[in-house]
N, C-alpha and C positions, 0 to 999 in steps of 0.2 A: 504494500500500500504506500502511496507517494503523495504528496504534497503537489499542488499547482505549480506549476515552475513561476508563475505569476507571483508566488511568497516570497520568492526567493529576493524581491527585491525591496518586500517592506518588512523595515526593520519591526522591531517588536516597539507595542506602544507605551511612548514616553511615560505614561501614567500606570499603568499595570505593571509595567515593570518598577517604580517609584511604591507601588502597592506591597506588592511583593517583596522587597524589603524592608517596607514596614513591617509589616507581621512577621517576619522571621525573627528582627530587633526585637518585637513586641509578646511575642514567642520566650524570648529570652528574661522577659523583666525589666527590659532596661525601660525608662519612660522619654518617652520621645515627643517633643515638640511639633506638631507636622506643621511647618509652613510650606510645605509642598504643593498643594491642590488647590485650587480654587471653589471648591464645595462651601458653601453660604452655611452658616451652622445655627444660623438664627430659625426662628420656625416660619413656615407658610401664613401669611395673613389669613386671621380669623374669619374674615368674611367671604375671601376663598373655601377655607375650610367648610363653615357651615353651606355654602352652595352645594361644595360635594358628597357632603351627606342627605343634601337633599335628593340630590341626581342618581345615585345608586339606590332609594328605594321606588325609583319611577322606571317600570318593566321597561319603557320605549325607549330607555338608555344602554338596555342589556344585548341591541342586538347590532349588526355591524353598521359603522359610522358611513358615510360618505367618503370615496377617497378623498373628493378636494376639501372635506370636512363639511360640519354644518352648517346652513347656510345662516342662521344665526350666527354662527361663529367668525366667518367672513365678513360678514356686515358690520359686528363689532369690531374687526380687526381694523375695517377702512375705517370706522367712527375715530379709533385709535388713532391711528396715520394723521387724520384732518385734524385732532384736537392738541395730538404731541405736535407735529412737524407742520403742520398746516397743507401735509399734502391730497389737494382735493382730485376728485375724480377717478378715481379705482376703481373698475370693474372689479362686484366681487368676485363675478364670474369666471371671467377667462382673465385679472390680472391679482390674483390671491390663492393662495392653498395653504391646508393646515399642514404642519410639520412635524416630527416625532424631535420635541429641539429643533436646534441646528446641525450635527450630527449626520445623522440621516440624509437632510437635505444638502448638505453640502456634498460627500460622498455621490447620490443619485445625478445632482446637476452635472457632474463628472461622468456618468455612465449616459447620461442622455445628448453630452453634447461632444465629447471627447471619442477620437478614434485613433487608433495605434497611429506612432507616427506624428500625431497634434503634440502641440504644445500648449502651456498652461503659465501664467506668469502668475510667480509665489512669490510672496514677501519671506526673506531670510532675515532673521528672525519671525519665525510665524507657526501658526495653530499647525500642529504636522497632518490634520486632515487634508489638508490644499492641497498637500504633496501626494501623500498615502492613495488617496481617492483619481487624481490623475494618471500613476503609476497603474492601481488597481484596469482601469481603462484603456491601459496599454499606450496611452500619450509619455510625454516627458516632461516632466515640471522645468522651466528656467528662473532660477531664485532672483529676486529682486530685492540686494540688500539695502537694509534698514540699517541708517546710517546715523550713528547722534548729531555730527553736522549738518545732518539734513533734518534733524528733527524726526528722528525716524520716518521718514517718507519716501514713498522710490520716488528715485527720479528716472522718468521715464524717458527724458532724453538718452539716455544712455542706451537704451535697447536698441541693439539695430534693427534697420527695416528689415532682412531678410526675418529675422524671430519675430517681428511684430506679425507680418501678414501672414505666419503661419499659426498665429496664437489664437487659440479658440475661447480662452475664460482668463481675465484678468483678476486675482482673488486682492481683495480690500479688508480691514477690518479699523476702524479707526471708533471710539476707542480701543489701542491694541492691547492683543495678547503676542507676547509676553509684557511689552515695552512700557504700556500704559502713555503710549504716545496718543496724541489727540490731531485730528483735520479741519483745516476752518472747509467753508463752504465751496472757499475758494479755492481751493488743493480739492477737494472733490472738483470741484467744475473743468479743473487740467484732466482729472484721471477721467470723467466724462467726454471729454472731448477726443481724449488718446484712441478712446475704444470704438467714438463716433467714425474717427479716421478709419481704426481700420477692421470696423465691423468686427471686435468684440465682446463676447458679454459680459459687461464688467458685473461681479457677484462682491456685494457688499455684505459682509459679517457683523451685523450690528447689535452682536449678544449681549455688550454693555453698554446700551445707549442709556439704559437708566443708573450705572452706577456712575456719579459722575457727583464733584461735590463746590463747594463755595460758588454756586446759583449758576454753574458751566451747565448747558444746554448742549450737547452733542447733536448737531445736523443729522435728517438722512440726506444721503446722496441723489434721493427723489425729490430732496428742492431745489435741484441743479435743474434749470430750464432744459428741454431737452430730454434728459437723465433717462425717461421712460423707454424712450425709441433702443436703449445699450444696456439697461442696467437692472439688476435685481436684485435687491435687500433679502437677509434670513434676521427675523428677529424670533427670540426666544424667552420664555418666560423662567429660564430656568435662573439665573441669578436676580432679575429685574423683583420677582416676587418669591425669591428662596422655594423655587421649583422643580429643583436638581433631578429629583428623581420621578417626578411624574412626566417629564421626557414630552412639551409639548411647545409649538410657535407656530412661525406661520412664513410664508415666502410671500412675498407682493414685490409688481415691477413690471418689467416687458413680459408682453400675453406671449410671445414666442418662448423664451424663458420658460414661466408659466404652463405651458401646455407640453415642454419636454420634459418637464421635471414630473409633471400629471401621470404620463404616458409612463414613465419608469416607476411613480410609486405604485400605479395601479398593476401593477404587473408583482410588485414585490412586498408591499406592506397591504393591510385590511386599512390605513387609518390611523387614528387616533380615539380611544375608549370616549364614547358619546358624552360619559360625567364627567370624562378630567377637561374637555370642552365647555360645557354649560359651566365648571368652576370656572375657567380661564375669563369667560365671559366677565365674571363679577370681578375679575382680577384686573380686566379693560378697563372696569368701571370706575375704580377707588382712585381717589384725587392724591395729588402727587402729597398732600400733607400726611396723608394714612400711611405714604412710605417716607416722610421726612425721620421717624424716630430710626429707621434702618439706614438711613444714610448717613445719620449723625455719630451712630456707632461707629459706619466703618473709616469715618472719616477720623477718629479720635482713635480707634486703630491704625490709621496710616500714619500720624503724627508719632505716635508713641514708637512705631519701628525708625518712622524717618529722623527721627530727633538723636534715638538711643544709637541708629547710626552714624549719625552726624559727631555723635560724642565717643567715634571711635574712630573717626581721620577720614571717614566717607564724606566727599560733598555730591551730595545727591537735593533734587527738587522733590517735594511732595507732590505724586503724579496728579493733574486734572478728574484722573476719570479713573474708571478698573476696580479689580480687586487686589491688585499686584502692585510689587515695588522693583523696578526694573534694578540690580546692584552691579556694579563694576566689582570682579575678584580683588583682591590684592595684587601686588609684581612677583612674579616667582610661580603662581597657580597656573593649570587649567581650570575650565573649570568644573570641569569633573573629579580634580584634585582637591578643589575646593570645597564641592559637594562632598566629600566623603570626610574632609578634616572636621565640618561642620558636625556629622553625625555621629563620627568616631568621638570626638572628642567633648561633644554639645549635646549629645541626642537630639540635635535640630536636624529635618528635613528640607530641602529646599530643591526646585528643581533648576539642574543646568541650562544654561545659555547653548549649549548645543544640540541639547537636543530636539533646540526649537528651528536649528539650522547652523552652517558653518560659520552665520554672519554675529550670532550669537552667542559664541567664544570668547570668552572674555567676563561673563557678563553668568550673574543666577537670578534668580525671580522668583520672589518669596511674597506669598499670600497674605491677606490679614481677614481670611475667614476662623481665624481663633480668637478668643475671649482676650479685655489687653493684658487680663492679668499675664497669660500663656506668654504673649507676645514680651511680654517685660521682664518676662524669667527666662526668654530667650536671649534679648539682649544682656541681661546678668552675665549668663554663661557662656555666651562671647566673651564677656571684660575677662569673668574668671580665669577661663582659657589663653588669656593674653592676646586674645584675637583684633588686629590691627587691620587699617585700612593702609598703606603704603606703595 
């Protein structure tokens, strides 16, 4: 029995494998810090909650959903769009679909529009789905490093035209992962225009348009005039309302887009379970104050790592947006060396700057989905350690 030859070229996932040596550590006794994952640890909003106890005892939720989802659920989505971003006129028809997350949709847009051979523009440093899910397609990802002189941004002049006119999906995610870099409207309107040139589909990742803090408003890429005719948004509820595991969002943008991504889910998933939809609905509903006390936390989390590293020789900015603190290694690390000095010597987890790509070297990316106490016994045992920024 044999494997696809297809595996052979994706690596094993950054997080499972990050998993996995948790619980062997944790196996052992030792107590370990995880600022590795970005998993929200606060609970689901109550008012979410009680919809979905409603929706599981109503029989008409127990049977299969719609693949593009419910048309309820669409309808609120575009309400969503107009009232966050101000963007009016969604079809919910042919320019919205429900999503299992972002995950899922990411991965399929890749099987619906990629073919051996294609190419795919990846942010290096970036979510390693881009890459994964292009590979998976039999295309070839070209990494587009993210640059701190550039503000983390590609620059897209640099791509030559041979790889532009061969590239089929431009991937975006602003605010990023790893980086916690931020796009004004106007870096979106460049990367709209790149793609209007040369007929690609730019896919916007915009899983943390709500974590964003001091009254930062993150764009979608759909208030680029134009945007709609190139481009399609994946937004997901899974951090926005500590949603992680209910695994639900939506795609809206260009109906071509849209109907290639229909066409692969309906062939490969049933959907999304009709109650964790009717809850999202009430989760569209709740005014941005209902999630200001979850913002304030993670905001008084960012400070407490960014400060406690400031007062170890790191000069770093407190990111805009995210759930992450993008950190420069020390001189002398990789930073896979570094990850492991951390654990060995801190029981702190954190995840490498490489394995978000080779532009990402240099560099780890530490979480503040823990409590601050956790987060301020982590910087303790950095000092403990003698752990320096240099």
């Amino acid at each position: 029995m044999q494997f696809a030859k297809r595996l052979e070229k994706i690596p094993p996932y950054l997080f499972a494998a990050i998993s996995r040596k948790r619980e062997e550590l944790l196996a052992q006794g030792i107590d370990l810090i995880n600022l590795g994952v970005g998993d929200p640890d606060l609970p689901t909003l109550t008012p979410v909650l009680q919809a979905m106890h409603a929706a599981l005892d109503d029989p008409q939720t127990h049977n299969y959903p719609p693949y593009q989802g419910l048309k309820e659920y669409r309808h609120a989505t575009v309400r969503w769009m107009e009232r966050r971003f101000g963007v009016v006129g969604l079809d919910p028809q042919t320019e919205v679909i429900s999503s299992i997350g972002s995950k899922e949709a990411i991965h399929n847009t890749a099987l619906a529009f990629v073919e051996p051979g294609d190419l795919t523009l990846v942010p290096d440093p970036g979510y390693p789905v881009y890459r994964t899910s292009t590979l998976f397609a039999g295309g070839e990802p070209y990494p587009l490093p993210l640059k701190p002189e550039n503000r983390f941004l590609p620059d897209l002049s640099l791509v030559p035209e041979a790889v532009a006119r061969k590239a089929k999906l431009l991937w975006i995610n602003y605010p990023n992962n790893p980086t916690g870099a931020v796009a004004s409207l106007e870096d979106l309107a460049e990367m709209v225009a790149f793609c209007r040139e040369y007929d690609i589909l730019l896919c916007h990742d915009h899983a943390y348009s709500e974590i964003a803090f001091e009254g930062y408003q993150p764009p979608s890429v759909l208030q680029v005039t134009g945007a709609k005719e190139t481009a399609i948004e994946f937004h997901s509820l899974s951090k926005t309302y500590n949603m992680t595991g209910w695994r639900i969002g939506f795609v809206v943008g260009n109906a071509i887009g849209i109907q290639g991504l229909t066409q692969v889910k309906s062939n490969v998933d049933s959907g999304v379970f009709k109650a964790i939809q009717q809850a999202a609905i009430t989760a569209y509903s709740t005014l941005e104050s209902d999630r200001q006390p979850i913002l304030s936390i993670y905001q008084k989390r960012r400070d407490i790592l960014v400060e406690g590293l400031k007062s170890m020789g790191w000069l770093i900015e407190p990111p805009k947006a995210t759930l992450y603190v993008w950190v420069p290694v020390p001189s002398g690390y990789s930073s896979t060396e570094f990850v492991t000095l951390l654990l060995e010597k801190c029981g702190i987890v954190v995840a490498p700057g490489s394995g978000y790509g080779g532009a990402g070297e240099g560099f780890i990316r530490m979480a503040i989905t823990i409590s601050e106490a956790r987060i301020q016994q982590a910087i303790e045992r950095m000092k403990d350690a003698g752990i320096l920024y240099t």
